[in-house]
C-alpha positions as a Markdown table, in Angstrom:
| # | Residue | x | y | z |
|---|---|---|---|---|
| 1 | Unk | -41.6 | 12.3 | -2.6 |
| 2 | Unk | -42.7 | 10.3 | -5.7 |
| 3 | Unk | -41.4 | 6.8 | -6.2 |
| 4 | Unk | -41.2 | 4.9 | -9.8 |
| 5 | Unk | -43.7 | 2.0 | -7.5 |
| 6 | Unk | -45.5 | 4.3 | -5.5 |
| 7 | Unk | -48.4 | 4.1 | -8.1 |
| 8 | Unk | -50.8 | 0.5 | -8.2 |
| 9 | Unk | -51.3 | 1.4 | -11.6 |
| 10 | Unk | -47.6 | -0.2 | -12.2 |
| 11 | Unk | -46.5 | -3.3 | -11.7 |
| 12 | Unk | -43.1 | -3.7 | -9.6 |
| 13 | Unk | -40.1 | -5.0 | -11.4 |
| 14 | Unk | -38.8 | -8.3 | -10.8 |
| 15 | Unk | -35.6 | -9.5 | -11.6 |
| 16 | Unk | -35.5 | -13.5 | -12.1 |
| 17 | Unk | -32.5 | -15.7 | -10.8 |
| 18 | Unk | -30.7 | -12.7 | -9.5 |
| 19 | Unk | -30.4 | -13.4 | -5.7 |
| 20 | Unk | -27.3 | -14.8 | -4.6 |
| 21 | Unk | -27.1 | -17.5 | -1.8 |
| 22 | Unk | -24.9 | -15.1 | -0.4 |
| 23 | Unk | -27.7 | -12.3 | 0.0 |
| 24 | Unk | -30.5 | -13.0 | 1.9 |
| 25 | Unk | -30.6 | -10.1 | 4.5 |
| 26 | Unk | -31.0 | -6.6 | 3.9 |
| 27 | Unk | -30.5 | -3.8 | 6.9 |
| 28 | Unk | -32.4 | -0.6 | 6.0 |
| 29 | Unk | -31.8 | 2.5 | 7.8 |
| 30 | Unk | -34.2 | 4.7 | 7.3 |
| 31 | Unk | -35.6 | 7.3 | 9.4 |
| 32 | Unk | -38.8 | 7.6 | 7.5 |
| 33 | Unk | -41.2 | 5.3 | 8.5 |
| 34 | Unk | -43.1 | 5.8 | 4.9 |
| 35 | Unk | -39.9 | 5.5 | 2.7 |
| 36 | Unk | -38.9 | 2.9 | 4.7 |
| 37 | Unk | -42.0 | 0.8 | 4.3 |
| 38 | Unk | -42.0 | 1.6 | 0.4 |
| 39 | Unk | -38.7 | 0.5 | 0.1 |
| 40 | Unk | -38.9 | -2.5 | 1.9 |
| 41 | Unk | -42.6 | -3.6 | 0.3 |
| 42 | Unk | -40.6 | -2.8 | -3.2 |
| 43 | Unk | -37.3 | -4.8 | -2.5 |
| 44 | Unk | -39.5 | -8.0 | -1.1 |
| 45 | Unk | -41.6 | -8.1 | -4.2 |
| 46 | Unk | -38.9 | -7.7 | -6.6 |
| 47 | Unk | -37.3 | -10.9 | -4.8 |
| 48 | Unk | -40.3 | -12.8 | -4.7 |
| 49 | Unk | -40.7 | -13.1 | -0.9 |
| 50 | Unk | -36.7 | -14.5 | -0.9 |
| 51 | Unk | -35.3 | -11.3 | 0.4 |
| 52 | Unk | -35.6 | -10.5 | 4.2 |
| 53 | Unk | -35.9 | -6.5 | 4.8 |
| 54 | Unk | -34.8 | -5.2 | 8.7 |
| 55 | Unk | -35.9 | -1.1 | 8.9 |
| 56 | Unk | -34.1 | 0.5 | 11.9 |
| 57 | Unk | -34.3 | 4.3 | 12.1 |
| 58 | Unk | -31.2 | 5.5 | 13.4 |
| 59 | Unk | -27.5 | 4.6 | 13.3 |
| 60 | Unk | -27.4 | 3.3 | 17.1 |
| 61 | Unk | -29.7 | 0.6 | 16.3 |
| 62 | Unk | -28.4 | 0.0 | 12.9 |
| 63 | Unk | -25.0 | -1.1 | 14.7 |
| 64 | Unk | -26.8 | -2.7 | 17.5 |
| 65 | Unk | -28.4 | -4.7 | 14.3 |
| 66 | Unk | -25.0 | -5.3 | 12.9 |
| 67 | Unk | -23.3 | -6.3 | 16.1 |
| 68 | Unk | -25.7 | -9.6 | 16.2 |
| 69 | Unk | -24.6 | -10.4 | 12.6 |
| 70 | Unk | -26.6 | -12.4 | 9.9 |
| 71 | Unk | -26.7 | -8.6 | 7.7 |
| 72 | Unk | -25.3 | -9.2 | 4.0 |
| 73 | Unk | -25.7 | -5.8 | 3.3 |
| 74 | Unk | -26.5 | -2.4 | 4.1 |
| 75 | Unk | -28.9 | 0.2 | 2.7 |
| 76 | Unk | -28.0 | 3.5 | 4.4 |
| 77 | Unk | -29.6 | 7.1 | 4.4 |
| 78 | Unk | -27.3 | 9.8 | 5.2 |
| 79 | Unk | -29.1 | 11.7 | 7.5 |
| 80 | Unk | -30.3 | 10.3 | 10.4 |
| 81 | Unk | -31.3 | 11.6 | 13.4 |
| 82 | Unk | -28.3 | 10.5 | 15.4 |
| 83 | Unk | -25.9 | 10.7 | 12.5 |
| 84 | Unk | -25.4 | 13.1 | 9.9 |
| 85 | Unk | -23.5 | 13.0 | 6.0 |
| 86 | Unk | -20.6 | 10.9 | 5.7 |
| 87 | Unk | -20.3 | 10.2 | 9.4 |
| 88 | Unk | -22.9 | 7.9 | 8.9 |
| 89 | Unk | -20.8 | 6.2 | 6.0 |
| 90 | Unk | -17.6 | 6.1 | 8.3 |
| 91 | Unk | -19.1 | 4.9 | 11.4 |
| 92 | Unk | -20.6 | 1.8 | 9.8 |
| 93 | Unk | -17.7 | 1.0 | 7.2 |
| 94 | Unk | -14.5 | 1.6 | 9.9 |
| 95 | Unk | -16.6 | -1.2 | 12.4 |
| 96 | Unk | -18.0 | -3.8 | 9.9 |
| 97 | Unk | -15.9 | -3.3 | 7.0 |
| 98 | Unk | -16.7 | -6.9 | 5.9 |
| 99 | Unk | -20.1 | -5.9 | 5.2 |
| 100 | Unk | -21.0 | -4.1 | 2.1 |
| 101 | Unk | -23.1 | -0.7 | 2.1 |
| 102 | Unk | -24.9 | 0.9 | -0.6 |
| 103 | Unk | -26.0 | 4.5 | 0.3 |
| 104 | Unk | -30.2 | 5.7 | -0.6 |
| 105 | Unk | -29.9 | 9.6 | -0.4 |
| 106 | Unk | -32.2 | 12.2 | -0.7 |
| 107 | Unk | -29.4 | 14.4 | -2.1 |
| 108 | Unk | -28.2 | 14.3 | -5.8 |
| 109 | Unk | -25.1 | 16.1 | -4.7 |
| 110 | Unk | -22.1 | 13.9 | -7.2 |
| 111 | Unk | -19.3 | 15.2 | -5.1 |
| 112 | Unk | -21.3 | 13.8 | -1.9 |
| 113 | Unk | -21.5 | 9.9 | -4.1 |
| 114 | Unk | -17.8 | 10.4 | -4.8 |
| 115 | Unk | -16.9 | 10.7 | -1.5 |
| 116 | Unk | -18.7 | 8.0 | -0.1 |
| 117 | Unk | -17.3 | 5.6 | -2.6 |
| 118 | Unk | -14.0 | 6.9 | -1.5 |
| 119 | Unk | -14.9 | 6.3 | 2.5 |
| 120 | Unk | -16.4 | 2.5 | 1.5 |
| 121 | Unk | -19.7 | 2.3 | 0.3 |
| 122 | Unk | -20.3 | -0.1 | -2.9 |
| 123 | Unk | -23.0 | 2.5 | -4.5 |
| 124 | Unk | -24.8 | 5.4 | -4.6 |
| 125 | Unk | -28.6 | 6.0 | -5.4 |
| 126 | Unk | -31.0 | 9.0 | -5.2 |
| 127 | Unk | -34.3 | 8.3 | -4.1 |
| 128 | Unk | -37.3 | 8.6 | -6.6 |
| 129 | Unk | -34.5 | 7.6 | -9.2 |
| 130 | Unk | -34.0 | 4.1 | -9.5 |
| 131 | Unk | -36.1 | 1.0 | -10.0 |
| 132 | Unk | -36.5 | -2.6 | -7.3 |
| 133 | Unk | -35.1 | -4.3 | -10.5 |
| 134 | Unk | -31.7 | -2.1 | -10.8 |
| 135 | Unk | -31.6 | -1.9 | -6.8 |
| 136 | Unk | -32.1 | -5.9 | -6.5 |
| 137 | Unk | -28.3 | -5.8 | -9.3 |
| 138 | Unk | -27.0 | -3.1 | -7.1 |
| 139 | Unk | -27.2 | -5.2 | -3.9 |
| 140 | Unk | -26.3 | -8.4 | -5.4 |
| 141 | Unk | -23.1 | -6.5 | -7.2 |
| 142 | Unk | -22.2 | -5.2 | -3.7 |
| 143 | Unk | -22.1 | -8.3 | -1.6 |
| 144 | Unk | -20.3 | -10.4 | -4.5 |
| 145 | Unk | -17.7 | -7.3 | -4.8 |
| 146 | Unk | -17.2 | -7.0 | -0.9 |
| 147 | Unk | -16.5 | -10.7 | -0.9 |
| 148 | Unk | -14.0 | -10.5 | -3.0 |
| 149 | Unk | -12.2 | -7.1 | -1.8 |
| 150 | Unk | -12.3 | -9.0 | 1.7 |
| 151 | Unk | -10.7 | -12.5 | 0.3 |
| 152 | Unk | -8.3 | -10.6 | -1.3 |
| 153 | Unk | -7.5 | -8.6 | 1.7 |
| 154 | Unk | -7.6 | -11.8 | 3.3 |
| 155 | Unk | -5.1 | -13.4 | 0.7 |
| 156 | Unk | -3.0 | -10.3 | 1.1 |
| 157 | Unk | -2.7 | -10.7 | 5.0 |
| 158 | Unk | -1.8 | -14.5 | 5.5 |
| 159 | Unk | 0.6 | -13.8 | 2.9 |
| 160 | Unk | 2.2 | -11.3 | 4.7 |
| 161 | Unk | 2.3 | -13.3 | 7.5 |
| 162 | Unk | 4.0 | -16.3 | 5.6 |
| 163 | Unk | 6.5 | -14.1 | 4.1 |
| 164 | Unk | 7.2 | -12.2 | 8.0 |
| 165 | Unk | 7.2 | -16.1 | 10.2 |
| 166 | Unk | 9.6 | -17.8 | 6.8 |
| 167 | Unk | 11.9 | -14.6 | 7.0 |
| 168 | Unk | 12.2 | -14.2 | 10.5 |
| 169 | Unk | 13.0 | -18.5 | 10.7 |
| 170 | Unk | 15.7 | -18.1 | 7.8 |
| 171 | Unk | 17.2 | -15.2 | 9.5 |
| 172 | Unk | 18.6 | -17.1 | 12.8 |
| 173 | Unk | 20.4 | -19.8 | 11.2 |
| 174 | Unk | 21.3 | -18.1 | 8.4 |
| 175 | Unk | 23.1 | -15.9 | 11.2 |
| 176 | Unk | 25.0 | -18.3 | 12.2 |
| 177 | Unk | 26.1 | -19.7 | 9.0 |
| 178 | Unk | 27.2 | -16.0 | 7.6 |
| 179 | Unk | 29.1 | -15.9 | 10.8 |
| 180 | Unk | 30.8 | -19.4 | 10.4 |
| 181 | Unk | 31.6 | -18.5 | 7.2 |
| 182 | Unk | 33.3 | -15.0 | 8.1 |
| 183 | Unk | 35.8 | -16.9 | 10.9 |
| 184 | Unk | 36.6 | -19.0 | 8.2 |
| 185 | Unk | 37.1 | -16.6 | 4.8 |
| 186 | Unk | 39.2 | -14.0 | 7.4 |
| 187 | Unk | 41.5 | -17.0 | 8.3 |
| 188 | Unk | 40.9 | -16.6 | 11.8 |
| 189 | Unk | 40.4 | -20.4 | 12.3 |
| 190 | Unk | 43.6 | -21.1 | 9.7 |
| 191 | Unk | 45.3 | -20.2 | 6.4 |
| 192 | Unk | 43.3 | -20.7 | 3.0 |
| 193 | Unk | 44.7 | -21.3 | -0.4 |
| 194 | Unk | 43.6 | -19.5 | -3.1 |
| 195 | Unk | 41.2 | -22.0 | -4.3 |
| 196 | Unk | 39.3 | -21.9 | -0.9 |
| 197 | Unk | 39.2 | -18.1 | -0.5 |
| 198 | Unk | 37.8 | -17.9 | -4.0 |
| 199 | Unk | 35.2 | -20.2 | -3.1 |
| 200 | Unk | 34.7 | -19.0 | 0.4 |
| 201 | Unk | 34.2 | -15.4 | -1.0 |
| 202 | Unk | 31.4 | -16.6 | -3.3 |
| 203 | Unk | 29.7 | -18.1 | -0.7 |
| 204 | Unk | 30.1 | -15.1 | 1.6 |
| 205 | Unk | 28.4 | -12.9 | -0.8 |
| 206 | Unk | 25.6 | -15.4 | -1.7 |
| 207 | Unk | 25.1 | -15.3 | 2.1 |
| 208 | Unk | 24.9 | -11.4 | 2.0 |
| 209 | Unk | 22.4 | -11.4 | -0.8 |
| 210 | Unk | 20.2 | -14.0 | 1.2 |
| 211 | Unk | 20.6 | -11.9 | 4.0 |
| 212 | Unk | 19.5 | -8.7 | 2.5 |
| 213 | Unk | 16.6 | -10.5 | 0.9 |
| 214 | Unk | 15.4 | -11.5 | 4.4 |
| 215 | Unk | 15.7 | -7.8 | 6.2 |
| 216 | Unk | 14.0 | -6.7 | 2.9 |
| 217 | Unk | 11.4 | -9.0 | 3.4 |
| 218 | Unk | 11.3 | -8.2 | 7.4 |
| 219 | Unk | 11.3 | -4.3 | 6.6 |
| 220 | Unk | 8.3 | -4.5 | 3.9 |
| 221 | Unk | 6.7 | -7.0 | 6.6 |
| 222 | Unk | 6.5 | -4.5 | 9.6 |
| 223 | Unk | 5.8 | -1.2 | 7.2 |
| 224 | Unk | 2.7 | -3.1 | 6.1 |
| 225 | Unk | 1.8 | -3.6 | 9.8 |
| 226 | Unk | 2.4 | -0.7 | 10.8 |
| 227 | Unk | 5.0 | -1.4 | 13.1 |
| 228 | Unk | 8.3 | 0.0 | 11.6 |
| 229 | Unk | 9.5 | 2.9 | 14.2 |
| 230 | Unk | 10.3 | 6.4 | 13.1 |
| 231 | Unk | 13.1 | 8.5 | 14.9 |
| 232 | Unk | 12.3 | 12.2 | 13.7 |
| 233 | Unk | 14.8 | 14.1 | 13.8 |
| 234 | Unk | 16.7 | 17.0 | 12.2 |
| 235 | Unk | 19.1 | 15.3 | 9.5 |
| 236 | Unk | 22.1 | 16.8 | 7.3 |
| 237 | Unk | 21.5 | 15.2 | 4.3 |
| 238 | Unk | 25.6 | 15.2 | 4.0 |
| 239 | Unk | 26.0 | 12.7 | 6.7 |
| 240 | Unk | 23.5 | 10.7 | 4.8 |
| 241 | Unk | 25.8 | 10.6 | 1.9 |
| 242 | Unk | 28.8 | 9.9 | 3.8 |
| 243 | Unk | 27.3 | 7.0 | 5.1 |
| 244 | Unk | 25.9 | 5.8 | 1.8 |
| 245 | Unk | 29.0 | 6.6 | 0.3 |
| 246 | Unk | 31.2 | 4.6 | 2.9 |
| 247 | Unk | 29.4 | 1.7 | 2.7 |
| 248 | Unk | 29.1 | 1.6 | -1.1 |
| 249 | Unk | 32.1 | 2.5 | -2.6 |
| 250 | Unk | 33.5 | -1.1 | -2.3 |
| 251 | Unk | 30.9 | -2.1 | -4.8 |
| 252 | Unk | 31.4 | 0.7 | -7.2 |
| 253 | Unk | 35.6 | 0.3 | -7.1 |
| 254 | Unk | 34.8 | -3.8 | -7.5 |
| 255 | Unk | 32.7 | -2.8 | -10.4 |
| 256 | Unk | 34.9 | 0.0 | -12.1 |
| 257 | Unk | 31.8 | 2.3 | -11.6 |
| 258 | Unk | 32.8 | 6.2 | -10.4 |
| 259 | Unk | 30.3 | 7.2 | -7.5 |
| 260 | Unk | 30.3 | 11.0 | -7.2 |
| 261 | Unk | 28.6 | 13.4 | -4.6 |
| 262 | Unk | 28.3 | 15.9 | -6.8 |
| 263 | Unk | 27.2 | 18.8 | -4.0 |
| 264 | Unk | 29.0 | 21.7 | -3.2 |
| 265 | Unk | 26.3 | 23.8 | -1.2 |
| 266 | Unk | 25.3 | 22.7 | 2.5 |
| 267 | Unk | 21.2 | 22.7 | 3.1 |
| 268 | Unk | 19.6 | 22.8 | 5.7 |
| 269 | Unk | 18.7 | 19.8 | 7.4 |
| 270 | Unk | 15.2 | 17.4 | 6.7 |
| 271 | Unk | 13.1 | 16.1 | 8.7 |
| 272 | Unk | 13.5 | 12.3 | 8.6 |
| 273 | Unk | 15.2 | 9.2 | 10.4 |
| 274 | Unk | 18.8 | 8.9 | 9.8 |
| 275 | Unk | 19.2 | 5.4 | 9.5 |
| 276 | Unk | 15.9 | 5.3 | 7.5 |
| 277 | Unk | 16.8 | 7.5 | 4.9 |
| 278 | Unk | 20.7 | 5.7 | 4.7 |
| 279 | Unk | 18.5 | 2.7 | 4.4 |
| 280 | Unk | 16.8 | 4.4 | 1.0 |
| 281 | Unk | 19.8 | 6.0 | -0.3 |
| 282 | Unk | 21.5 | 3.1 | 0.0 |
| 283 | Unk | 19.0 | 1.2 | -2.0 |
| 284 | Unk | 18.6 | 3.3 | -4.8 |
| 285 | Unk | 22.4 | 3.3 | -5.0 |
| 286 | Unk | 22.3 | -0.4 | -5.1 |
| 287 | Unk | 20.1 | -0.4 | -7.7 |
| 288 | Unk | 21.8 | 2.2 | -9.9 |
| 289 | Unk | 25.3 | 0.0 | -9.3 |
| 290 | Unk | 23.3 | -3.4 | -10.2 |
| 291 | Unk | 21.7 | -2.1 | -13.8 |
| 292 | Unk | 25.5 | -0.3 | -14.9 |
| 293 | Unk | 28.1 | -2.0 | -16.5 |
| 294 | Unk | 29.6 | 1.6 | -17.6 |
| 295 | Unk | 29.6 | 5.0 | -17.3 |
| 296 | Unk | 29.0 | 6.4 | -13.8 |
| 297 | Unk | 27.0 | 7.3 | -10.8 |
| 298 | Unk | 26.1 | 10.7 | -9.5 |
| 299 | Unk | 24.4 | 11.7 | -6.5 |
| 300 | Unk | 22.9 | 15.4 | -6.2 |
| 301 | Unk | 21.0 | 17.2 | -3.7 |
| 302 | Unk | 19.3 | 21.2 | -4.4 |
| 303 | Unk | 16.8 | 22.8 | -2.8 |
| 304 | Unk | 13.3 | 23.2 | -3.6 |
| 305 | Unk | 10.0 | 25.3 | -2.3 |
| 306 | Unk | 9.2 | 22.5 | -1.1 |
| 307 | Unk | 12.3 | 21.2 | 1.1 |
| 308 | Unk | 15.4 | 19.0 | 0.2 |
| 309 | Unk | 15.5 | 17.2 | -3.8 |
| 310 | Unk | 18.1 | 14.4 | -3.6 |
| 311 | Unk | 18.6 | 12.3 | -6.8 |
| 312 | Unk | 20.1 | 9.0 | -8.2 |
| 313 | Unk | 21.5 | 9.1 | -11.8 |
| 314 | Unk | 23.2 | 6.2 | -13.6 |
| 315 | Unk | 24.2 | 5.6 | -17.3 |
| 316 | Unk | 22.7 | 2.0 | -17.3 |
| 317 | Unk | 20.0 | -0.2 | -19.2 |
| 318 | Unk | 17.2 | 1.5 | -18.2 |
| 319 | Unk | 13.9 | 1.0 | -18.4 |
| 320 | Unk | 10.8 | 1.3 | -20.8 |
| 321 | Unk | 8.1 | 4.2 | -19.7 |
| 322 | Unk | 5.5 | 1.8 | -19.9 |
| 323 | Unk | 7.4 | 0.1 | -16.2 |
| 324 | Unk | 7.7 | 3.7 | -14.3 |
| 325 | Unk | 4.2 | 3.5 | -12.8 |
| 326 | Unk | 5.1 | -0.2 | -11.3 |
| 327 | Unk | 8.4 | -0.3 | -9.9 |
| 328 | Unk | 7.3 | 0.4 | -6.2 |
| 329 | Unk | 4.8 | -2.0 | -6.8 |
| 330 | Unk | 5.3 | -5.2 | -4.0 |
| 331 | Unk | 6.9 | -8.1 | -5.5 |
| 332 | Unk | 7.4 | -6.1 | -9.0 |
| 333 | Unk | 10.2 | -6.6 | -11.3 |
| 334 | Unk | 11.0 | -5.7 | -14.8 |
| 335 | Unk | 11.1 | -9.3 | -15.9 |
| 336 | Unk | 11.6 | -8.3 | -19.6 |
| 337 | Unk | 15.3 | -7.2 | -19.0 |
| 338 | Unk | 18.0 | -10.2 | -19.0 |
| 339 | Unk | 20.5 | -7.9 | -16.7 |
| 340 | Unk | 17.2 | -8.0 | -13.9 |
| 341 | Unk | 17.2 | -11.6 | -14.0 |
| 342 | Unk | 20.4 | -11.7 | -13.2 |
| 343 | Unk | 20.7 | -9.3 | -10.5 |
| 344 | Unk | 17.3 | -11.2 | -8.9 |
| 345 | Unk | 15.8 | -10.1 | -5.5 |
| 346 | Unk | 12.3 | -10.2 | -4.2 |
| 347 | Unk | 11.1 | -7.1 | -6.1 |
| 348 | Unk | 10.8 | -5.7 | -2.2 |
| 349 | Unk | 12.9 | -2.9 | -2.3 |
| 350 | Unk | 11.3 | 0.3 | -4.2 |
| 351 | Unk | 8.6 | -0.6 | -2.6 |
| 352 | Unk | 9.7 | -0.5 | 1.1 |
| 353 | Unk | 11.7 | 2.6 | 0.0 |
| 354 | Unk | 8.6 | 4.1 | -1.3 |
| 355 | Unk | 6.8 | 2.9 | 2.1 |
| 356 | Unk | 9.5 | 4.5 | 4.4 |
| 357 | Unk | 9.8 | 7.8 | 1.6 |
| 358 | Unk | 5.4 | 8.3 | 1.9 |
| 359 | Unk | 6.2 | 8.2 | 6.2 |
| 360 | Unk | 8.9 | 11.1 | 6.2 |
| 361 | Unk | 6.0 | 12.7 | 4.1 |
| 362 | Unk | 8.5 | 12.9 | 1.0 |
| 363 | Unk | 7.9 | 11.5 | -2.6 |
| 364 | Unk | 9.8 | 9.0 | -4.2 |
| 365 | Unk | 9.6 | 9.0 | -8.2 |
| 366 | Unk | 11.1 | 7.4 | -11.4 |
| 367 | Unk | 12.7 | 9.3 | -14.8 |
| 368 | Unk | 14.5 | 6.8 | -17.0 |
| 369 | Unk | 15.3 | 5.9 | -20.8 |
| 370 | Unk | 16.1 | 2.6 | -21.9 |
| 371 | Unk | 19.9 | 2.2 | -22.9 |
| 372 | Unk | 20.3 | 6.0 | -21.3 |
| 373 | Unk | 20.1 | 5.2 | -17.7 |
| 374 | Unk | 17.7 | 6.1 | -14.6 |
| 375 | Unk | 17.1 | 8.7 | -12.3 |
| 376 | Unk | 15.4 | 8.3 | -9.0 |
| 377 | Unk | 14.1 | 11.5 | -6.9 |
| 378 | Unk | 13.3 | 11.8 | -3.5 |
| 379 | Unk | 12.1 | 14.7 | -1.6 |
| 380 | Unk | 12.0 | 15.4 | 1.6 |
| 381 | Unk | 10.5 | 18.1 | 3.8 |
| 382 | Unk | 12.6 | 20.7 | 5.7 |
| 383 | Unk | 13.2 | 20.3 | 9.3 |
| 384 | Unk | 11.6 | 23.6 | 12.1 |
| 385 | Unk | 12.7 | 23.9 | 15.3 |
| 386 | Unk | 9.3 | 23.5 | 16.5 |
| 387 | Unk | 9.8 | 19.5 | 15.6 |
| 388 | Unk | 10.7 | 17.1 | 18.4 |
| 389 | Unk | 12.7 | 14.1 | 18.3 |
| 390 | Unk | 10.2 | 11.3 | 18.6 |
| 391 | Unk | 9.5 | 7.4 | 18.0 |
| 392 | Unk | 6.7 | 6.5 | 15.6 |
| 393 | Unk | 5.4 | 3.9 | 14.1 |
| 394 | Unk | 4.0 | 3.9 | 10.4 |
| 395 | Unk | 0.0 | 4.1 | 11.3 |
């Protein structure tokens, strides 16, 4: 095998000022002992004796290296002789995922670098093909992007947690006050007058809003956890509708808005979680009512190769094509449209319905033209006998 400093005829590349404090300690694994003194003599020059090189020759050491800590980063071969191919690349990355890897193969195979990028590793390089200058970057690029994938994972997690530990404190006396509030608005702790009722009522919904808000917040919580239980079932997507449809319709009457199952065929039913998919339906329904001020809303279900299509039209305001691709984004809104500012929320709800849509092994999408309304899709796979009710979380 020929490497670019295998020759004393050529002077090893240097690269000045490029070590961060952050990288000190490199873990090679390498099963051969020539390559892996090369590459170690070649990486130590290049960092002016400021770079410390551990070789192990197998992947039961290299963990045994890792599990004592002190590594910034690993330099892997593939094939080792206790590990082969991307096994390697999975067994290291799934137990220290904090620590970056950048893979030295033998193998210029571009699907094979693809796919370990895909599995975790930072880079990719073919032996005999790169320089100790552009492998001294490499490393230094790794660590610095690792460190920031894992603060923003980081980031990402405590925020979670605020959001789950604030929701779940609002929602226990903010039970108690939408119950108060209920006795007193149903006159079941006196008479009102008009004035009172009006106000009660407004109060009552702003309570139902909150509320919503919390669950939503709750709900998005426990699907990113991985702890939001599945019942699978076999579901008739008509019950589903008359469900939706029940708890809906007040809305649409209050709003003047026609809501119209517009179904005349039974299917066959999907495999899914009732309440689950009401929980969706629901949504998407609630959306469609909050973005129409005329017109209509139509529900529709046909079958496809595939299993059950159900869809969501309205005639509202909606949306620009440029916003499709984000609206099940966390925390997204379309901010640029004064009728979304007034409706408000957390920007929660596409996304957990996209969440919950991705668990029945379905897919949710988006067709809409601004002042022409929207259209949300979801499909949903048929239910076989073969399938057994069970309870499942998300992971």
């Amino acid at each position: 095998m020929s490497l670019p400093w295998e020759s004393t005829d050529c002077p090893v590349a240097t690269v000045e000022g490029v070590l961060p404090k952050t990288m000190s300690h490199v873990l090679l694994v390498e099963d051969s002992p020539a390559d892996a003194a090369l590459t170690r003599a070649a990486l130590i020059n290049a960092s002016h004796g400021d770079l410390e090189v551990t070789c192990v020759d197998c992947l039961a050491r290299a963990l045994e290296t890792l599990g004592q800590g002190g590594v910034d980063v690993v330099m892997l071969d593939l094939n080792l002789p206790d590990s082969q191919g991307l096994d390697t690349v999975r067994d290291i990355c799934s137990q220290y995922e904090n620590v970056p890897v950048v893979v030295l193969s033998s193998s210029d195979d571009e699907e094979m670098a693809l796919q370990a990028v895909r599995e975790g590793t930072q880079d990719y390089f073919i032996k005999g093909h790169f320089d100790p200058d552009n492998m001294i970057r490499a490393l230094h690029y790794a660590v610095e992007r690792k460190e920031l994938e894992w603060q923003l994972k980081e980031t990402t997690r405590l925020k979670e947690m605020f959001i789950g530990m604030v929701s779940h404190e609002l929602r226990i006396p903010l039970t108690a006050i939408k119950e108060g509030i209920r006795l007193v608005h149903t006159q079941a702790l006196g008479p009102l007058n008009e004035d009172q009722e009006q106000t009660l009522g407004v109060a009552k919904n702003n309570v139902d809003r909150l509320h919503r808000l919390i669950n939503n917040c709750l709900d998005f919580q426990r699907l990113q956890a991985g702890r939001m239980p599945f019942h699978w079932a076999g579901v008739d997507i008509q019950d589903v509708m008359e469900e939706v449809i029940k708890t809906m319709m007040p809305l649409a009457e209050h709003k003047g808005l026609p809501l119209r199952w517009d179904c005349a065929e039974s299917f066959p039913p999907v495999r899914g979680d009732f309440d689950r998919l009401v929980q969706v339906v629901t949504n998407l329904v609630g959306n469609a009512l909050k973005f129409t001020e005329q017109g209509c809303i139509t529900l529709e279900a046909r079958s496809v190769e595939r299993g059950l299509q159900f869809a969501v039209h309205d005639t509202g305001c909606g949306m620009p094509a440029e916003v499709l691709g984000q609206i099940f984004d966390r925390f997204h809104q379309v901010s640029d449209n004064a009728l979304s500012r007034r409706a408000g929320g957390t920007g929660l709800g596409l996304a957990i319905c996209k969440e919950i849509i991705d668990a029945h092994q379905g897919r949710l999408w988006a067709e809409s033209e601004l002042s022409r309304g929207t259209t949300m899709t979801l499909e949903l796979p048929w239910y076989v006998a073969s399938d057994v009710t069970t309870v499942e979380t998300t992971r």
